[in-house]
N, C-alpha and C positions, 0 to 999 in steps of 0.2 A: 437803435439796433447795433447788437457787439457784434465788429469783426474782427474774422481771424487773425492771431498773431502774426507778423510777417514769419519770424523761424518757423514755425507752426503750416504756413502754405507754403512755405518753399520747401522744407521736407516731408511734406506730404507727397507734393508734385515727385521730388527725387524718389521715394519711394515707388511711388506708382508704376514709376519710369525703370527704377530696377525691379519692382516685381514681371514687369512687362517681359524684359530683355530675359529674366531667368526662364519665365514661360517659353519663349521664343525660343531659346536653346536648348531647352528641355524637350519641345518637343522634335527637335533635327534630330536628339538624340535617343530618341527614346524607344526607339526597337532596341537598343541594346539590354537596355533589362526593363522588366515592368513598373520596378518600384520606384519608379523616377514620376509617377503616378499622384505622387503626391504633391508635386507643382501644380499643378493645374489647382489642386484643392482649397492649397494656401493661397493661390494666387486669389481664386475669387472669394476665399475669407477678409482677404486685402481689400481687394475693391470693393466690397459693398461696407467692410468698414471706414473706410476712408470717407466716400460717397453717404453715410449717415452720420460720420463724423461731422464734415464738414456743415451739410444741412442742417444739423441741428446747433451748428455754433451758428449759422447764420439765423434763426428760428427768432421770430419777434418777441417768445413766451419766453418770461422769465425764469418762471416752473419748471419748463422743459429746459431748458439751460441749465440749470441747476441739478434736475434730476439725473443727468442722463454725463454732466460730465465727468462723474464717476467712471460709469461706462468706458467712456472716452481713453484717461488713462490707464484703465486694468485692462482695457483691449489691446490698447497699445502694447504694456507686457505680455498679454497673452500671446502675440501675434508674434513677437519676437520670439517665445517659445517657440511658437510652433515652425519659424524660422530658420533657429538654432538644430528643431529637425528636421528639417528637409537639409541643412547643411550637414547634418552627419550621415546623410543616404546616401547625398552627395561627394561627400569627401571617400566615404566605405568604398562606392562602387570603380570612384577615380583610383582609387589606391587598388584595388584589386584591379582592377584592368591593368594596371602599371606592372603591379606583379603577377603575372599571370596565372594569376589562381581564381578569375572569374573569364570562362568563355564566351569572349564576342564574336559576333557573326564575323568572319571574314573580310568584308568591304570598312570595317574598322579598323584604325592602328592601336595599337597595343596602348601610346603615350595619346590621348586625343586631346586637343586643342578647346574644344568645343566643352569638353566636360571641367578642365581646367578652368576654364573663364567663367563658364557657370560653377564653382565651385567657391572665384572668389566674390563674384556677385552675390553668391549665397552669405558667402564671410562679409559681406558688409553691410546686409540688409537687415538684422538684427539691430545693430552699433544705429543705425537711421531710427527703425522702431520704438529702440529704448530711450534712443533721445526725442521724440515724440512725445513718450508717455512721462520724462520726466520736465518736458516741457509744460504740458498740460498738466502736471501735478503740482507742478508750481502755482499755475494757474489756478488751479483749485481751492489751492491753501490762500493768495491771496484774496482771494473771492472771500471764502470764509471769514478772513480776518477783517475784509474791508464788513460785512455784514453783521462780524459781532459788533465792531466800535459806530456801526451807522443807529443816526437817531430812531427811537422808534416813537411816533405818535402815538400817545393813548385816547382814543375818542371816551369824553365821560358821555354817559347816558343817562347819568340820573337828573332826574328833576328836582332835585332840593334847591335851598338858598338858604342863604342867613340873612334875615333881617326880614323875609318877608312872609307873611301870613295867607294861606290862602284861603 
């Protein structure tokens, strides 16, 4: 049974753990504009792929280890895209509140604390993802190489011989 690289669970777990804390800030913040909306989305994009990630590296099937960890690392980049935007919604709306050219409710300050920190949680969550998926791509490529030089048996099936007459 393969398991997980160690780099490979310890940032995953990191991960999880910043998608977590963005979620959490995201939602103190999130009367101030709607399109902060899009946390929650990535977030449980995040978790159920992590959560299938993982499962299927632990997966006894060869097959399925193999099939699926393609999957693995183009998720992983995908996932940082979709990272990359929720940091630019994030960074938009920080910036416009700073400069007052988006109106928050009242009981907000102009400079927020809250949107800053989820903004650099957002700047670091990507940098975590992509090293995930280039973790796993690694991983990939050497699987492949270990399976083209690994021996293959060939079963003969025929019933000939030499020498003998039947």
């Amino acid at each position: 049974m393969q398991t997980l690289p160690h780099p490979f669970f310890l940032l995953t777990c990191v991960s999880l753990l910043v998608s977590t804390a963005i979620l959490i800030l995201g939602a103190l913040v999130l009367p101030i504009t709607p399109a902060l909306w899009t946390i929650p989305g990535a977030f449980v994009i995040t978790a159920a792929y992590h959560v299938t990630s993982v499962l299927l590296s632990n997966s006894g099937n060869e097959r399925t280890r193999q099939t699926y960890s393609t999957f693995r690392f183009v998720g992983a980049y995908l996932l940082s895209a979709i990272w990359v935007g929720v940091l630019t919604i994030s960074l938009t709306f920080t910036i416009s509140l700073a400069l007052g050219t988006f109106e928050a409710p009242k009981t907000y300050p102009k400079i927020n604390p809250i949107l800053i920190t989820m903004s650099a949680f957002c700047l670091v969550h990507p940098f975590i993802l992509g090293a995930i998926g280039v973790i796993l791509h690694k991983e990939r490529k050497q699987e492949q190489y270990r399976e083209k030089w690994k021996w293959k048996q060939q079963i003969n099936t025929s019933n000939w011989s030499v020498g003998r007459d039947y």
